[in-house]
N, C-alpha and C positions, 0 to 999 in steps of 0.2 A: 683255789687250787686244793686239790684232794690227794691226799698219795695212801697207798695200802699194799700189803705184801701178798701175795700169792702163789704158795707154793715154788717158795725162792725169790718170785720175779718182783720189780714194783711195777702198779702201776698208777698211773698220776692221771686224774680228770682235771682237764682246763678248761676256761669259756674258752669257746672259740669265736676267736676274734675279728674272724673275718666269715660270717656264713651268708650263704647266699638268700637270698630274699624268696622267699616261699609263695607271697602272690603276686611277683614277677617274673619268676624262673621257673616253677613249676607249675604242669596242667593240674587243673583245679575247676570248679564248677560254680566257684560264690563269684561274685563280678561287686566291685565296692564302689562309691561314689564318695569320699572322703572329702572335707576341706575344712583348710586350716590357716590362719593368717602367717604363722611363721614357720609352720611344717612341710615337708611335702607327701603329701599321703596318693595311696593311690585312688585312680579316679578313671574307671573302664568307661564312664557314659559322657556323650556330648554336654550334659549338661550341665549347667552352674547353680549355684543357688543365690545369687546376684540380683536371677531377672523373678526369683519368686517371692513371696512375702515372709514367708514363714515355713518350716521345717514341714509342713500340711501340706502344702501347696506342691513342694518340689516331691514329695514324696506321695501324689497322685498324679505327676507330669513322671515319675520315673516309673512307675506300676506301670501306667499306660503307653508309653513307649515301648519298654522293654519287655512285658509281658511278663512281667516277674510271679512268681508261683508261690515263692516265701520272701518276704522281707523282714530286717532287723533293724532298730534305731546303734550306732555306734555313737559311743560315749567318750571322752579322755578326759584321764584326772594327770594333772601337769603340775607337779612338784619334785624338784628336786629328785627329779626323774620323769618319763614319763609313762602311764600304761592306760590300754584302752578294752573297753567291758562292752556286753551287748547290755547290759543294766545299769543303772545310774550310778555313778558313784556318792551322791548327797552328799557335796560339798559344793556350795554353791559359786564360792571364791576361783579355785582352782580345777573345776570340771566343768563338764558342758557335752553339748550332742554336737559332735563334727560330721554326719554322715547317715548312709546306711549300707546295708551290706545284706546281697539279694541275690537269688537265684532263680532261672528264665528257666524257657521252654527249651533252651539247648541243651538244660540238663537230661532230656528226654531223649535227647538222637545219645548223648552218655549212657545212659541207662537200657537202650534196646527201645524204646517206645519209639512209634510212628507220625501222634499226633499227641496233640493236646488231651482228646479221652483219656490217654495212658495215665494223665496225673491223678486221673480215681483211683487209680491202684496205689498211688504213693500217698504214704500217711504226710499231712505237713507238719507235724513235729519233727516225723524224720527228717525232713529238708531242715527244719529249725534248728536242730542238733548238727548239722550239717554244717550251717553258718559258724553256730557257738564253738564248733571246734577249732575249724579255719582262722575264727576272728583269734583265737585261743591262740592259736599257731603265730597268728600275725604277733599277738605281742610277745610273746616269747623272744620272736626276733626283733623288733622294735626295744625291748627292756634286757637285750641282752643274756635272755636266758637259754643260752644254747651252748653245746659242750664240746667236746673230743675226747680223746684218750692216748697215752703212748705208752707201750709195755716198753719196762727198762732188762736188757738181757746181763747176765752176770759180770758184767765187765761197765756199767753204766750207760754204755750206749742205746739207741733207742732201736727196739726188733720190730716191734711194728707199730702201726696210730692209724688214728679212723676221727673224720670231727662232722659237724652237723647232725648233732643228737638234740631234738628240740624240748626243750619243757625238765621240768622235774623228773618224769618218767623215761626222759631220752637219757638222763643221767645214769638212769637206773640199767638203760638200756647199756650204754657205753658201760659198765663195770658189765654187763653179763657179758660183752662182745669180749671185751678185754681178757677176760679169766678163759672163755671158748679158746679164744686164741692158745694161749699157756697152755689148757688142757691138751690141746691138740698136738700143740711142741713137744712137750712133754711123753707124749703117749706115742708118736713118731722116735723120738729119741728110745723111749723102751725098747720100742719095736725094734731099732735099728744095734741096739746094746745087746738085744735075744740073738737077732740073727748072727750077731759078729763073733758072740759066746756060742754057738752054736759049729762055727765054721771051727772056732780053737779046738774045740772039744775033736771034732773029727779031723782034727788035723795033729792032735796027743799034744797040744800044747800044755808045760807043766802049769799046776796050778798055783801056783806063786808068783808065775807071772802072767798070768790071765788078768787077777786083779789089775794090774800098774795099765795093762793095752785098756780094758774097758773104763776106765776110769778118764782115759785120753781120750774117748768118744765126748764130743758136746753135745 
């Protein structure tokens, strides 16, 4: 929990503790093949890795089925929390490859392409970058790094809040949304204090008690 002042207001970043699953809930273009003996990961293909020999084997039955364009080996290091890498983590006790995590030709009816030519045009690092972000994504929500925010108005109650800011950088997000917010209050309240001194002014209200009515604006 974060708390900071902002031109009067507070506001407080929380995890948010309930965010919704990013490669179940929303459209996305990686398709993962995960497993785990005591997790449940997600797993978009008919397939197991049960009926294959080795990490080789199911990951030439998965190319070839699905037609994948890029694939990535998925890793998890499982301590006392858990987080998962498209890189090895090089601890041999408590990580290991659970997976991979790939993108098909359907990324192509995504993209505007027709056929399969169209992937000359795409670089496949681009798709590689593509994956590492998504996988990025994934564990942010998996390790609980995902945030919200609630501006506190002068009276402690809460004026507004916003949650499902993902990663380090969604944090950063949630404090610029937070402060937008204020500024905008703020700058509405001016606006609304000019016009109301405005109305006094041509209506000869004294000035003595101009101040006490604007001061009674919120």
């Amino acid at each position: 929990m974060k708390k900071l002042e902002y031109r009067g207001r507070t506001i407080q970043i929380s995890q948010d503790t309930y965010p919704s699953n990013p490669i179940e809930e929303w459209d996305g273009n990686v398709g993962y093949a995960l497993f785990h003996n005591r997790y449940s990961f997600q797993n978009d293909t008919d397939l197991n890795t049960k009926d294959y020999g080795s990490w080789d084997e199911f990951k030439e039955a998965l190319v070839k089925k699905y037609k994948t364009l890029a694939i990535l080996p998925i890793y998890l290091y499982d301590h006392s929390g858990i987080t998962m890498s498209t890189e090895p983590f090089g601890c041999r006790w408590d990580s290991g490859q659970i997976g991979f995590a790939y993108v098909n030709k359907e990324i192509l009816k995504a993209w505007g392409f027709k056929s399969r030519r169209g992937y000359e045009k795409l670089a496949k690092r681009t798709l590689e970058e593509d994956i590492i972000s998504n996988v990025q994504l994934y564990d942010d929500y998996i390790t609980g790094n995902v945030y919200g925010f609630e501006v506190f108005d002068d009276e402690g109650e809460v004026a507004d809040s916003c949650w499902g800011y993902y990663g380090d950088l969604g944090k950063d997000d949630a404090i610029a949304e937070a402060k937008s917010i204020i500024d905008y209050d703020c700058k509405a309240k001016l606006k609304n204090k000019l016009t109301k001194l405005k109305k006094l002014v041509q209506y000869s209200v004294p000035l003595n008690l101009r101040t006490n009515i604007l001061q009674q604006i919120n």
